[in-house]
C-alpha positions as CSV (number, residue, x, y, z in Angstrom):
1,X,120.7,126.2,-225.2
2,X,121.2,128.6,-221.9
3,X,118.7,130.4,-220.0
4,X,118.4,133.7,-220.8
5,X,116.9,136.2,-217.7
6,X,115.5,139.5,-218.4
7,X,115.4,142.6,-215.4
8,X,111.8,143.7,-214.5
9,X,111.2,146.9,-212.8
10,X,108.0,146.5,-211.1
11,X,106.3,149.9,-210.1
12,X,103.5,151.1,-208.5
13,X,100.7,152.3,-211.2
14,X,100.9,155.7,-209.2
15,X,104.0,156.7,-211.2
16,X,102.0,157.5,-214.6
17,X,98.9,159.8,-214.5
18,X,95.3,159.2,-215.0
19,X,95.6,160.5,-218.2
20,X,98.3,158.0,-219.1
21,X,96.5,155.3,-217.7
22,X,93.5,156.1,-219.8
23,X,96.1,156.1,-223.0
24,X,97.7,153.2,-221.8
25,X,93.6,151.9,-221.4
26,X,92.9,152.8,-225.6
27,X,96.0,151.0,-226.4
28,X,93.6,147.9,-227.3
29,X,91.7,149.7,-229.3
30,X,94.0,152.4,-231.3
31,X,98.1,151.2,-232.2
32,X,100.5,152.1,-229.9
33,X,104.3,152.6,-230.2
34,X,105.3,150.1,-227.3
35,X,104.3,146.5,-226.3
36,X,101.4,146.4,-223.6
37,X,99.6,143.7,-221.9
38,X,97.2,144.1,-219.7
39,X,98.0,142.6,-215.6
40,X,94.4,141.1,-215.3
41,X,93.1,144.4,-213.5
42,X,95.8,145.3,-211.2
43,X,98.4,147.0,-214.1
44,X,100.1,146.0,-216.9
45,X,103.4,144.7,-218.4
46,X,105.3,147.1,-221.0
47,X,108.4,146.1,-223.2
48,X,111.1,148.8,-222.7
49,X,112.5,149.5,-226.3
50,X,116.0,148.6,-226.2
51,X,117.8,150.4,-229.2
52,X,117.5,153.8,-230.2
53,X,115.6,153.4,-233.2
54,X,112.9,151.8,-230.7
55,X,113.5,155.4,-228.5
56,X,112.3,157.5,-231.6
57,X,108.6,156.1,-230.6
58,X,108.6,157.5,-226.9
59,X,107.9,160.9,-228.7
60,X,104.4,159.7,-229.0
61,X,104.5,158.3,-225.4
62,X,102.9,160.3,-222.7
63,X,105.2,162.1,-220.5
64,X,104.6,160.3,-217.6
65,X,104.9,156.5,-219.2
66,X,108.3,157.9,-220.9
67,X,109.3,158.6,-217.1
68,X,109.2,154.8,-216.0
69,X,110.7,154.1,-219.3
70,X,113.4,156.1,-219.1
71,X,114.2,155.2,-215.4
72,X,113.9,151.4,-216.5
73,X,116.6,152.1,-219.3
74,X,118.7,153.3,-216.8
75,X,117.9,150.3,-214.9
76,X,119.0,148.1,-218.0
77,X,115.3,146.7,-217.5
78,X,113.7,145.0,-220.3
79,X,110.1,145.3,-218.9
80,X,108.3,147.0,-216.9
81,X,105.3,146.0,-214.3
82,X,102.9,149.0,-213.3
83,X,100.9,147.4,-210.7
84,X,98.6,148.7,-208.2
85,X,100.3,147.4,-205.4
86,X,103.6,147.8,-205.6
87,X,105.7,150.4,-204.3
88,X,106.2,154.0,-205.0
89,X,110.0,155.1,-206.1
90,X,111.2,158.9,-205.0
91,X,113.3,158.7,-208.3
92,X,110.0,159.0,-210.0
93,X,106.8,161.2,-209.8
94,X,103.8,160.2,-208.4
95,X,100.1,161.0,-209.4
96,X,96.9,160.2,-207.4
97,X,94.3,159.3,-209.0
């Protein structure tokens, strides 16, 4: 069996808003349309959907999450970290909250 080795883009959590964070926050509580888990409490890890059929369900994604996603597609990424502490992108918009 070989090794298989998937891209992560790892982000700073500035690049989604506080009201995606607070989305992102009710994911464990309401469905979603993407795979979250939570990064202890520095972020999170999100599985970027990988065919189109999977793209359908950004429509229910907040705008600023479907950023990251989009830029991580581009990226040919198959996760993403958002964590606190990494760095901001000028590719991307950034939110302070």
């Amino acid at each position: 069996m070989s090794d298989t080795i998937v891209k992560t883009l790892v982000l700073s959590t500035g690049h989604i808003s506080k009201e995606t964070k607070e989305w992102i926050d009710k994911s464990d509580e309401e469905p979603v349309p993407l795979t979250i888990y939570e990064k202890s409490i520095y972020g999170w890890m999100i599985l970027v959907p990988q065919d189109d059929r999977d793209a359908e369900l950004l429509k229910d994604v907040p705008e600023s999450l479907q950023a990251v996603i989009e830029y991580a597609v581009r990226h040919d990424c198959s996760w993403v970290m958002l964590d606190c502490d990494a760095n901001c992108i000028p590719e991307l918009p950034q939110y302070d909250w």
